[in-house]
MDAnalysis code that builds the backbone (N, CA, C; Angstrom):
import MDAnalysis as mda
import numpy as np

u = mda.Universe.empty(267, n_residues=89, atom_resindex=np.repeat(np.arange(89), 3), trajectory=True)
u.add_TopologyAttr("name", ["N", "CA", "C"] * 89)
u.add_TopologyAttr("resid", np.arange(1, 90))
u.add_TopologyAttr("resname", ["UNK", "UNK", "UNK", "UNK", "UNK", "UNK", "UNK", "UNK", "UNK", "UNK", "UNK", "UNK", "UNK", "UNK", "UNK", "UNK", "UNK", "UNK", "UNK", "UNK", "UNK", "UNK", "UNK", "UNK", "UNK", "UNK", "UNK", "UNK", "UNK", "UNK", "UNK", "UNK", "UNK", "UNK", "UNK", "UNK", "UNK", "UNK", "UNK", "UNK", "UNK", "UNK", "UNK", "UNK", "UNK", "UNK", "UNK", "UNK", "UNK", "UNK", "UNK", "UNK", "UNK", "UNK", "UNK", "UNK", "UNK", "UNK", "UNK", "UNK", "UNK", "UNK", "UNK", "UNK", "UNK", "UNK", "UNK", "UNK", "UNK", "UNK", "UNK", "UNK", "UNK", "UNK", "UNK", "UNK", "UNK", "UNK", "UNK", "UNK", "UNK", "UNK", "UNK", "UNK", "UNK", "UNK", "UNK", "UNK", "UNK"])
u.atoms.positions = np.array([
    [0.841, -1.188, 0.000],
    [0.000, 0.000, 0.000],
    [0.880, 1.244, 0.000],
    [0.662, 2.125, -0.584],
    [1.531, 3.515, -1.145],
    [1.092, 3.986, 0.409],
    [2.245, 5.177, 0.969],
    [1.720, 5.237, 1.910],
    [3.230, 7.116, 1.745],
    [2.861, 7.824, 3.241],
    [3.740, 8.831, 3.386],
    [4.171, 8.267, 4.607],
    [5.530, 8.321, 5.033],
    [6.319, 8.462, 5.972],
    [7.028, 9.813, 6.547],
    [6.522, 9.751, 7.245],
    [6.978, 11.221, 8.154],
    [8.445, 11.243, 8.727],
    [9.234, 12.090, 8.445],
    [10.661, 11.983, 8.925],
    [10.558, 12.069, 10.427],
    [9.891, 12.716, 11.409],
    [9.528, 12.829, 12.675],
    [9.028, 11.642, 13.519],
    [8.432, 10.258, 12.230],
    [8.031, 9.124, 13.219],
    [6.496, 9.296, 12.510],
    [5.558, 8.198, 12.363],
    [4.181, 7.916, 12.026],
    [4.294, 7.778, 10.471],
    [3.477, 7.359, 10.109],
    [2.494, 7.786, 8.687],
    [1.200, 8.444, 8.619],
    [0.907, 8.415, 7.043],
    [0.131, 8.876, 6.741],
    [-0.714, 8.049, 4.950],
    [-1.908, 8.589, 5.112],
    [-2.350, 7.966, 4.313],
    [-3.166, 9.230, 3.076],
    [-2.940, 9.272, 1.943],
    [-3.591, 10.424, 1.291],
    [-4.734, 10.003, 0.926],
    [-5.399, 11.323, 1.234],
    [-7.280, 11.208, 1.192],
    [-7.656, 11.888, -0.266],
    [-7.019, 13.443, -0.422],
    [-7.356, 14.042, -1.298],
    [-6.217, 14.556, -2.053],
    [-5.869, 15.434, -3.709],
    [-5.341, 16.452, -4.177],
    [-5.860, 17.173, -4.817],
    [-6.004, 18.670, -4.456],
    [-6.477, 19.445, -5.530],
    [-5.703, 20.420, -5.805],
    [-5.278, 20.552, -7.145],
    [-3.679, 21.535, -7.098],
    [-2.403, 20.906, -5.985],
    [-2.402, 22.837, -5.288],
    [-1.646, 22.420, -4.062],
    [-2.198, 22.005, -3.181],
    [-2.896, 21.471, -3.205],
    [-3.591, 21.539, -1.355],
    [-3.842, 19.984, -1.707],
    [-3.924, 19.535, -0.086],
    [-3.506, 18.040, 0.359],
    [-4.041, 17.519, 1.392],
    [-5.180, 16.676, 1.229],
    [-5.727, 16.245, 2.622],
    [-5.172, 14.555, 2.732],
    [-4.382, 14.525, 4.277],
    [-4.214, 13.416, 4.202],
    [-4.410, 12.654, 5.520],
    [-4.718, 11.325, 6.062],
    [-5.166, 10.777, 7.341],
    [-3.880, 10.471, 7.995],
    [-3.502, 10.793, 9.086],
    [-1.980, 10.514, 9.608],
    [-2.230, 10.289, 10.948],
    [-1.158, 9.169, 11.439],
    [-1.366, 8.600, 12.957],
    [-0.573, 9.980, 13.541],
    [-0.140, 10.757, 13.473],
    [0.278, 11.742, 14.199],
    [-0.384, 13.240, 13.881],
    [-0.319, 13.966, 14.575],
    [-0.730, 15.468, 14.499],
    [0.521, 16.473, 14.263],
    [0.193, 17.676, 13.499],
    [1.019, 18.607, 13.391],
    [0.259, 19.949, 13.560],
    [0.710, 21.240, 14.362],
    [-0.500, 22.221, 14.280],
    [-0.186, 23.081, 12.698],
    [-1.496, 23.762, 13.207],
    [-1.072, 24.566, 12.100],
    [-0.003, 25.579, 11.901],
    [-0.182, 25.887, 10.622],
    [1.343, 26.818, 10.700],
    [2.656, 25.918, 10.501],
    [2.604, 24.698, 10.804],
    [4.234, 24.039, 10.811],
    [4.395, 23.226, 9.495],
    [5.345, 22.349, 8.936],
    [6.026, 22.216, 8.222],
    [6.427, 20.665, 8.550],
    [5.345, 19.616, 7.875],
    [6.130, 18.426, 8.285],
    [6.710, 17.429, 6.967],
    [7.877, 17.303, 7.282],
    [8.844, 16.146, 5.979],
    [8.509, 15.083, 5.936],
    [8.278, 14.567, 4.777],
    [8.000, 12.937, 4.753],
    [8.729, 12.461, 3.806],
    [8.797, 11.395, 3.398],
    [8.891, 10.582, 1.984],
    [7.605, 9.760, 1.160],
    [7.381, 9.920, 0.112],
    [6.232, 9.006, -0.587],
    [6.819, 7.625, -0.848],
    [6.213, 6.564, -0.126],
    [6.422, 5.386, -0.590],
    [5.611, 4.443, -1.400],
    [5.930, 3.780, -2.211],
    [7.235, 3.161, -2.368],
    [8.505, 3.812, -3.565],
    [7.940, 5.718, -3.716],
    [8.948, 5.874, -4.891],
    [9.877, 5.997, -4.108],
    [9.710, 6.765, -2.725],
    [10.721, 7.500, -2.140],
    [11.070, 8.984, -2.605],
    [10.654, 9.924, -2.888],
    [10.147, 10.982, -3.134],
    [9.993, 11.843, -2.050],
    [10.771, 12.949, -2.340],
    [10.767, 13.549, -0.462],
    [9.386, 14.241, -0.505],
    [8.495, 14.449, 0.512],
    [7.513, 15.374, 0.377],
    [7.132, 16.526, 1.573],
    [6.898, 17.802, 1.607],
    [6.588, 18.275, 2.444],
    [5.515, 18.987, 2.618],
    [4.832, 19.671, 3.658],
    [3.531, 20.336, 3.285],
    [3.207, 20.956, 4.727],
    [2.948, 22.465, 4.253],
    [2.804, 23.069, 5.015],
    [0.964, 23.394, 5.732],
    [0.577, 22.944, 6.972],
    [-0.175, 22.475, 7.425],
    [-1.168, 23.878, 7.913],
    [-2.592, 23.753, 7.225],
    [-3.354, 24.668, 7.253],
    [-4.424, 24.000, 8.655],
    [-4.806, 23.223, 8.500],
    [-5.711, 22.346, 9.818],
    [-5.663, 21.213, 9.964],
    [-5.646, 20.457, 11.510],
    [-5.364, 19.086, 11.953],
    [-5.996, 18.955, 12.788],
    [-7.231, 17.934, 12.583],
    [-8.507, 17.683, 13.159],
    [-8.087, 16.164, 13.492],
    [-8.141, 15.851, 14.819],
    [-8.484, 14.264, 15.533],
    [-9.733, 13.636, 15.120],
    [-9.442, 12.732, 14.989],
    [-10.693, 11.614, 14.394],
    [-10.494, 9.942, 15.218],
    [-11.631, 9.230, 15.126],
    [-11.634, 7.855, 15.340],
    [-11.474, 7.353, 14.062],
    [-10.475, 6.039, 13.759],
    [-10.910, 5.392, 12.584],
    [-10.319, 3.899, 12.677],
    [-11.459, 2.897, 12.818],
    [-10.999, 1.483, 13.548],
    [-10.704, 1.301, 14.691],
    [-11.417, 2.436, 15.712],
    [-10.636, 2.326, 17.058],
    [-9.398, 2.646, 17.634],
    [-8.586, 3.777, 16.700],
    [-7.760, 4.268, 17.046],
    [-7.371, 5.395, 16.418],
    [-6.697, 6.242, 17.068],
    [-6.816, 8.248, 16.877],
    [-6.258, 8.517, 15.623],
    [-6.443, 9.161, 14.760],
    [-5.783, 9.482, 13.390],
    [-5.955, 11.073, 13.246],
    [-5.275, 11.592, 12.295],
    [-5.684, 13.438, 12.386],
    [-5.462, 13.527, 11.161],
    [-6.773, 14.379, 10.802],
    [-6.454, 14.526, 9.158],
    [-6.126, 15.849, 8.840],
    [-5.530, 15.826, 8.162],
    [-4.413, 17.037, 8.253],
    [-4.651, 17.910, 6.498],
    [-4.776, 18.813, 7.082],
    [-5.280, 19.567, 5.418],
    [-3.959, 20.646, 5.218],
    [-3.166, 20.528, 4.298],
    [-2.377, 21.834, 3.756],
    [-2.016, 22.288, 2.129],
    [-1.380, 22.733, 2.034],
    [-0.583, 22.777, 1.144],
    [0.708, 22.049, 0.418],
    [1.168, 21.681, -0.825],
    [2.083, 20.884, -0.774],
    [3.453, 21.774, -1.102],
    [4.820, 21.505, -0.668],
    [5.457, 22.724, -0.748],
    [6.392, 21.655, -1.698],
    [6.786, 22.717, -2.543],
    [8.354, 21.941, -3.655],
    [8.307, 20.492, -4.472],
    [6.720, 20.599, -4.537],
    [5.907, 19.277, -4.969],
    [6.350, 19.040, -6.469],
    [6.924, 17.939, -7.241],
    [7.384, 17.995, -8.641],
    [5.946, 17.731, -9.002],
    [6.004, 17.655, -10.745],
    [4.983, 17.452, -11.164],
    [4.901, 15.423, -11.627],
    [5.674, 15.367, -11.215],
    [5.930, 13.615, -10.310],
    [5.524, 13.529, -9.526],
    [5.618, 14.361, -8.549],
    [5.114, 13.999, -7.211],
    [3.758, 14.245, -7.210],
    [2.976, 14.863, -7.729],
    [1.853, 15.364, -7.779],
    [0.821, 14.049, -8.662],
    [1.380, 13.369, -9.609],
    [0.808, 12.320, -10.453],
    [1.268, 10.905, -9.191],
    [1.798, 10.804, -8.644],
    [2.189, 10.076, -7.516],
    [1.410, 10.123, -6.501],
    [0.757, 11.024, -5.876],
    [0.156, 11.466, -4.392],
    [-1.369, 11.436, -5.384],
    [-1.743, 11.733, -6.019],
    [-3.122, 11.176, -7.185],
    [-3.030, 9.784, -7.415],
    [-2.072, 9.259, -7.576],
    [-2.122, 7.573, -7.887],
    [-2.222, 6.768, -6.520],
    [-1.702, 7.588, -5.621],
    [-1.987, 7.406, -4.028],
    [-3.670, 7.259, -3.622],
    [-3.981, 7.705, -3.941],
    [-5.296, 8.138, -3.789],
    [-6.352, 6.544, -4.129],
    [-5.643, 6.322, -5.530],
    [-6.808, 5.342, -6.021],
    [-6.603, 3.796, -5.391],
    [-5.308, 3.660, -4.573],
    [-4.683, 2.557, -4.272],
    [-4.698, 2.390, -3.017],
    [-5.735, 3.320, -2.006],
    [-5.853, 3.612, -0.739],
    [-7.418, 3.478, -0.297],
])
């Protein structure tokens, strides 16, 4: 399963892309305003995105936060990647 890895520890799972903006389900929280690094797997693709809102949720019985931002320094690889994410999730 294609998935984001957070350089800080957790994943994440992508929900949405439209343009820049990026909703994705992640076992960890970031507030707004900050700046969290990941990698896209399985290309390995660095990704980052600067975080507009991070809302707690239940999903299967355990806490997830879906996290809405922007995508920052996103190629236009990465962008057909985090969309192909989408359909495989």
């Amino acid at each position: 399963m294609s998935r984001v890895v957070w350089q800080k520890g957790g994943e994440a799972r992508v929900l949405a892309v439209a343009g820049e903006a990026v909703t994705l389900s992640s076992t960890i929280p970031s507030p707004p305003g900050s700046r969290i690094d990941g990698t896209l797997e399985p290309s390995g693709q660095a990704f980052r995105i600067k975080i507009h809102s991070s809302k707690r949720t239940e999903e299967g019985g355990e806490a997830r936060f879906i996290l809405q931002g922007r995508a920052i320094d996103l190629t236009r690889e990465g962008r057909a990647t985090l969309t192909a994410m989408i359909a495989t999730n």
